[in-house]
Structure formats: C-alpha cells, structure tokens
VOGU-3710 file (C-alpha; in Angstrom, 3 decimals, decimal comma):
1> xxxxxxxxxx> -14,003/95,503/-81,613  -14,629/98,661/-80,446  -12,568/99,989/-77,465  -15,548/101,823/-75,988  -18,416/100,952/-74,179  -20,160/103,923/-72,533  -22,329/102,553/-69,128  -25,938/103,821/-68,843  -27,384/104,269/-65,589  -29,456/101,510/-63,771
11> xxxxxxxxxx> -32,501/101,390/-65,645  -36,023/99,703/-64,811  -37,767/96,706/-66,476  -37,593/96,446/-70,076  -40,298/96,495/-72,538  -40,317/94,460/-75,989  -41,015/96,246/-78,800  -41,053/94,894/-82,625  -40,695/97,246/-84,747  -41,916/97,235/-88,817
21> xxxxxxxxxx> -40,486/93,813/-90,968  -37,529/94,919/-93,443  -38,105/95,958/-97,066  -36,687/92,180/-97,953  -39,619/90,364/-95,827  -37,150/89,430/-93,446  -38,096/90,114/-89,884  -37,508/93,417/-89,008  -35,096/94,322/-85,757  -36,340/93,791/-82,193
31> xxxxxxxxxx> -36,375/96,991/-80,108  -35,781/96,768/-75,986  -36,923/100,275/-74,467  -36,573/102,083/-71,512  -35,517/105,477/-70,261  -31,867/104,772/-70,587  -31,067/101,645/-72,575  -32,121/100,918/-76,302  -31,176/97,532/-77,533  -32,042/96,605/-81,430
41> xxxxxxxxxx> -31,157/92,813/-81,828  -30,833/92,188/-85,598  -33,078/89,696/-87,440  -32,404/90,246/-91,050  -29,862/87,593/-92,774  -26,854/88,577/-94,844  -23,741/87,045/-96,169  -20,771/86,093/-94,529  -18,738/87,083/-97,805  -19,429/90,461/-96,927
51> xxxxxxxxxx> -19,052/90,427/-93,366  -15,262/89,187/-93,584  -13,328/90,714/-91,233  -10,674/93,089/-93,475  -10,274/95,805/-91,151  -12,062/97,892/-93,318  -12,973/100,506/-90,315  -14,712/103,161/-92,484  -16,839/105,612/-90,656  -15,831/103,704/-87,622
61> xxxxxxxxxx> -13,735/106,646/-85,927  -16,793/109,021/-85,783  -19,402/109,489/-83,832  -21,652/112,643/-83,073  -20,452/115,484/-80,949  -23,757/114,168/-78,693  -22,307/110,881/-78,245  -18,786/111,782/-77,679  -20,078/113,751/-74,632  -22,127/111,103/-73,342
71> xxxxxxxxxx> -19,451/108,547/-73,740  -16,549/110,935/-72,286  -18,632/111,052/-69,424  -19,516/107,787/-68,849  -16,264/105,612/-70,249  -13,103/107,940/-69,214  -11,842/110,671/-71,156  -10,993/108,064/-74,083  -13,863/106,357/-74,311  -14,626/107,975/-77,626
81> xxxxxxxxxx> -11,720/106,029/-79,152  -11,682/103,468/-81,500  -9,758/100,441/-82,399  -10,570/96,647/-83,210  -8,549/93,450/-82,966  -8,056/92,266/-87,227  -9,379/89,256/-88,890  -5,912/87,600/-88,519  -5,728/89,038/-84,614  -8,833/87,105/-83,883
91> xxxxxxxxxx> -8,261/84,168/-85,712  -5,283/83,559/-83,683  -7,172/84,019/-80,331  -10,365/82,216/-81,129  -8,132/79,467/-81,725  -6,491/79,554/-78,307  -9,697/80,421/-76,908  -10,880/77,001/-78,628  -14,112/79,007/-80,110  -16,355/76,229/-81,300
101> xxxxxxxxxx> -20,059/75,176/-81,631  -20,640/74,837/-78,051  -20,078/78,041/-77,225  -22,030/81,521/-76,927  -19,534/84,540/-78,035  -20,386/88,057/-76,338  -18,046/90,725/-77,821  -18,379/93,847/-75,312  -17,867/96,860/-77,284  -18,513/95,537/-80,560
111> xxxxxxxxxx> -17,925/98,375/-83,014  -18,787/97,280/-86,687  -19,198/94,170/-85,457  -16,474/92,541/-87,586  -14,977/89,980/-84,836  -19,001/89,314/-83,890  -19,690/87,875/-87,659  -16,626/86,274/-87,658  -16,893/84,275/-84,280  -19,973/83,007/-86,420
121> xxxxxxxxxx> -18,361/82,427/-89,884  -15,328/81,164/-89,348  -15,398/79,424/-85,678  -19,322/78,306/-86,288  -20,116/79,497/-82,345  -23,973/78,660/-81,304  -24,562/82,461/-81,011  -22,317/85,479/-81,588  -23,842/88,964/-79,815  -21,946/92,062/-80,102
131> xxxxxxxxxx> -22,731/94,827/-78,031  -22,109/98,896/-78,419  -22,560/101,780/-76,471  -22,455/104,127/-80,011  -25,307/104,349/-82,135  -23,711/105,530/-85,457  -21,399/102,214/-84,536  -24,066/100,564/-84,132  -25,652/101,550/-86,992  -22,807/101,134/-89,645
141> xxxxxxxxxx> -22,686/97,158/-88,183  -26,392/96,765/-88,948  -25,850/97,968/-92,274  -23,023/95,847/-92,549  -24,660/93,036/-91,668  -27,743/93,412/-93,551  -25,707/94,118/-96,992  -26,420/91,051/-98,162  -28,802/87,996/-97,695  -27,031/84,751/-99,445
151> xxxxxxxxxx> -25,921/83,231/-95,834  -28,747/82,315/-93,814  -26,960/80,186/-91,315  -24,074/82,581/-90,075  -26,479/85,782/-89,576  -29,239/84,078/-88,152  -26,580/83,254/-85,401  -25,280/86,815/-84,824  -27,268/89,484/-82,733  -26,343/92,942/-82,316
161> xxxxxxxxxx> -27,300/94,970/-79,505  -27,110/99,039/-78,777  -26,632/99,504/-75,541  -24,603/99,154/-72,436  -22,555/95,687/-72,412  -22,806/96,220/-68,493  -26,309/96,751/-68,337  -27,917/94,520/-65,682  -30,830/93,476/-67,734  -28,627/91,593/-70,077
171> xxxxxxxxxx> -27,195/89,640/-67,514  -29,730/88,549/-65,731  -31,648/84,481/-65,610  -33,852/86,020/-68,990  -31,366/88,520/-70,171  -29,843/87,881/-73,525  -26,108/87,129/-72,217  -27,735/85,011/-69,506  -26,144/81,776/-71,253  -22,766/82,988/-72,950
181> xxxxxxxxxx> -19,788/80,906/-72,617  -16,920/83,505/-74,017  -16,711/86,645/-73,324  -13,941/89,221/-75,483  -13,739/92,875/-74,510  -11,493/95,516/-76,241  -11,235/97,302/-72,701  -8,019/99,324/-73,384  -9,238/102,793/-72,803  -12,680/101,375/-70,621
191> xxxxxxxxxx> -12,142/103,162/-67,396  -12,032/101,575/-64,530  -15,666/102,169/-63,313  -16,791/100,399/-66,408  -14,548/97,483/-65,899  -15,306/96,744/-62,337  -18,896/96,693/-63,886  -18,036/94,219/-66,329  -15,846/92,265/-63,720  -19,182/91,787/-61,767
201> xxxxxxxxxx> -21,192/90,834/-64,712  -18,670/88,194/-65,772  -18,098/87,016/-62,002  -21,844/86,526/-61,421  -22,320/84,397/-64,893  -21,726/80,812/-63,909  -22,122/79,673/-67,769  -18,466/81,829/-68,591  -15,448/79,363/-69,215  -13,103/81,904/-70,289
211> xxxxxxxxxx> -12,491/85,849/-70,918  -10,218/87,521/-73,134  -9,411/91,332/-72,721  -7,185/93,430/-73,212  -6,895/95,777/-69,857  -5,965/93,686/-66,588  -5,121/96,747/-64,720  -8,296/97,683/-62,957  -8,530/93,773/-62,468  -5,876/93,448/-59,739
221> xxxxxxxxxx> -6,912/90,811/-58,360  -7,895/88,787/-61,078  -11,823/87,525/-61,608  -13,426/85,008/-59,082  -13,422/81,566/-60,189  -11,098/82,010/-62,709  -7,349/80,981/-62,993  -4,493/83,335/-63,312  -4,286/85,003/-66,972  -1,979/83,590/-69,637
231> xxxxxxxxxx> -0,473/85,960/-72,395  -1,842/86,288/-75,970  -0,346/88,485/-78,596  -2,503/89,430/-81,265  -2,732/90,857/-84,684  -4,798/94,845/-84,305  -5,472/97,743/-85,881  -3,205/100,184/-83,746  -0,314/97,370/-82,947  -0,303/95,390/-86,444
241> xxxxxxxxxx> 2,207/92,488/-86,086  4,922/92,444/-88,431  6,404/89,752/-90,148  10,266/90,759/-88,529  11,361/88,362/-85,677  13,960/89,559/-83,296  15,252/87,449/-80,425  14,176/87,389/-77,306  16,551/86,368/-74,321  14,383/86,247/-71,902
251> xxxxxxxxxx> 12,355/83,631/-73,185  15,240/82,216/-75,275  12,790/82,612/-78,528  12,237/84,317/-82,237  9,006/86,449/-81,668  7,526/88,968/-84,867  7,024/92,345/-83,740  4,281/94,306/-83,094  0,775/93,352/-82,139  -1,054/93,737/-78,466
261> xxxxxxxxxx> -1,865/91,461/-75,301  -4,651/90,042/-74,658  -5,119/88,711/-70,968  -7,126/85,510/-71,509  -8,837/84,092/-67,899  -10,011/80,745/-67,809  -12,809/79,242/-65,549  -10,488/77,503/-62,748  -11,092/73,726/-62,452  -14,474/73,706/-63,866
271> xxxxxxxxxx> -17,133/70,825/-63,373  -16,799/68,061/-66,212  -20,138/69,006/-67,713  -19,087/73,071/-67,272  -15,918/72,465/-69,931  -17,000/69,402/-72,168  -18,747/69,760/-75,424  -21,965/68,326/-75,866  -20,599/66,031/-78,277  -18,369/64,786/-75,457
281> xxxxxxxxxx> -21,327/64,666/-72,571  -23,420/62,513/-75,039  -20,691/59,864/-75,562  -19,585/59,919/-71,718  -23,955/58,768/-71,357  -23,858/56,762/-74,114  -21,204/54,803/-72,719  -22,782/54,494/-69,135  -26,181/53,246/-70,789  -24,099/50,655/-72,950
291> xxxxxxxxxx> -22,232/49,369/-69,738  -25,614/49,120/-67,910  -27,445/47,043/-70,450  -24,457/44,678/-70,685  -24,205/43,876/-67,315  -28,068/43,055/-67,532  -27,297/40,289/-70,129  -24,533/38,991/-68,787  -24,710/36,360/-66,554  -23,319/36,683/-63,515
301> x> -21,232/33,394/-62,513
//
C-alpha cells in the first residue's frame, strides 16, 4: 500500500455520477463529485492472475509536480513517498489478522492496489476497497485491475476509490466504509493531522474488529474500544525480510532479519455477534431452535 494519503478539506454532499460503460460492455466506473473529493469506484472485472501481488511497483514512485504539492501540503513533507507491504508481507498479516469471508477490508492509502486484490484473491474477504489520495496511483491500479477479465468473482469484490481515506462522506451510515470490518493503513510518513483523522474515523465505526498500521506514534493513547497493540513483523518493499536468523536474548528466540512493524489493534472484548462469523451465529440459532422444538415433544414427567 501506498504510504500516502493526502486529506481534502471538508466537503459538502456528494453527487452520483455514472459515467460512459467500458469498451468491454462491462459497467463503466462510478464517479462521486464535489468541489474537493473525486471518488471512481471500479466496476469492470479482471483476473486475479494478473493482479498477484509481486511487488512489481512500476510507475508507482511518481506522481505529477501538481500532486506532489498538494500532497506535501496536506500529508507532511513525506507524504509524496511511496512504499507497500509485499505479497508475502501481507500474507503473513492477513493471516494473523484472520482475514476471511466475513469481513470488509479497507486499505487506506492503497497505491496500485496490490494488497486490495489480494485481500480478495487469496483471503476471499466480502469486499476489498482501497483508497488513494494520488490520481496517477490511482490510475495505474485501475489499469491494473482492468488488465484482464477471466475472474469475475475476485474483481467484482474489489472497489477502488480516489480520494481522501479520511473523508467524512465515506464514513458515514451510507458512506461506502460505513460497514468495514478491517481496516490496514501504511501510515509511516502520514502526519499526524492525517492520523488523528483516521483515528476518529476508525473510533466512530462500531463495525471495526481490528486495525493494522504501521505508525502508533501520533496514537499515544491507543484507539477507543480497542485493546493494547500486539507486534507484527512483516515482509515490505523498503524493510524486505531476509532469510538470516540471529538470536535474540531478549526474547530468548531465532528471528530473520529485516522487515517492518505493524501495530495491529483489536476491538476489546467485543459482543459475541460483533466477533463471530456468520457461519458461527447461524449454528449458535440453529441450535437454540433445535433445543426449543425438543422440549415441545418431550414430555414432561
């Protein structure tokens, strides 16, 4: 993911506007317009083959002199920066995150998009939205994702939106992150206006069971509701993770070198229905309506 995400100003109501269907037939991308936010959710349908997550970053690292300004302005002086998490970094995470159907992914500074398609692919999640503040980012994910059609199911299940991962709008009872359930930002360089604004985002979202990022700094007191952060190290494109173990004495363990932490916050003793799957609810009923009937046809003696 991206390490930037540049904050627009508040911005009023926003209007929906479809723009032309894609050369393919496929439903062209769905425009959200106002004075200071442009979000294009992607429609079109590509393959997951060619949305694997490589760290093929090409093109990534630039952006125009226009948005550099804007996001230098906005996001801290190295806002403008970019690096993702790898394929391998967010296997490993997902996995402790326990990414699964249930869940809605929202990747906040998305970049190309990469961890956003792969949430999808490999971990199956409900929906996968990736958000970023750069357009030419932006636009190199689109193309990305709309490279090839042959997997249906995964794209129709990722959205990618251009915008401000902190804008309001998103966030609110209609928005499009109303419902997400996981939320991963690449905050390194995010300054620490744009974090508090993400803090409150994520603080106000009752459907959130767990964050993952990367900056806990400007989060010194840790997010409301959630428990105290545990410790991930993981696999990215500026700390790879090499296959050398030294020894640790502290912890009295072999640990490979390299990689980054990510600071993963968990919803603090969450309802039963907040942290079970659906899979899980349905049995819990099932078995309630089972014990029910029986004691109906039993006699009682």
């Amino acid at each position: 993911s991206s390490m930037l995400v540049a904050v627009a100003a508040a911005a009023p109501a926003l209007l929906l506007t479809p723009t032309v269907g894609s050369a393919r037939g496929r439903p062209g991308p769905v425009t959200l317009r106002n004075r200071h936010l442009v979000v294009q959710a992607v429609e079109s349908k590509p393959a997951a083959n060619k949305l694997a997550n490589t760290g093929d970053t090409t093109g990534a690292t630039k952006c125009t002199g226009e948005e550099h300004a804007a996001m230098t302005s906005i996001g801290g002086d190295f806002a403008s920066k970019y690096g993702e998490i790898t394929g391998r970094g967010f296997t490993s995470l997902a996995e402790r995150l326990r990414l699964g159907p249930d869940d809605v992914f929202v990747d906040c500074g998305s970049g190309l998009g990469l961890s956003v398609s792969q949430a999808a692919r490999e971990f199956g999640v409900r929906r996968s939205y990736g958000v970023e503040f750069s357009t030419s980012r932006h636009d190199l994910a689109v193309e990305r994702l709309a490279a090839d059609a042959s997997d249906d199911d995964t794209a129709s299940r990722v959205r990618l939106l251009q915008g401000d991962c902190a804008e309001a709008a998103l966030w609110a009872a209609e928005g499009e992150l109303s419902t997400c359930t996981c939320v991963y930002a690449c905050n390194l360089l995010f300054d620490a206006a744009l974090n508090a604004r993400i803090k409150r985002r994520v603080e106000s979202c009752a459907s959130i069971r767990c964050v993952a990022a990367f900056r806990k700094a400007d989060w010194p007191e840790g997010l409301e509701g959630f428990a105290e952060p545990y410790e991930v190290r993981c696999d990215t494109s500026w700390s790879p993770i090499r296959p050398k173990l030294t020894w640790d004495a502290t912890s009295g363990t072999w640990e490979a070198e390299g990689g980054s932490t990510v600071y993963v916050y968990e919803r603090s003793d969450p309802s039963f229905l907040q942290r079970a799957t659906s899979r899980e609810v349905i049995v819990v009923v099932f078995v309630l309506t089972l014990a029910r009937v029986l004691s109906q046809l039993v006699p009682v003696v």
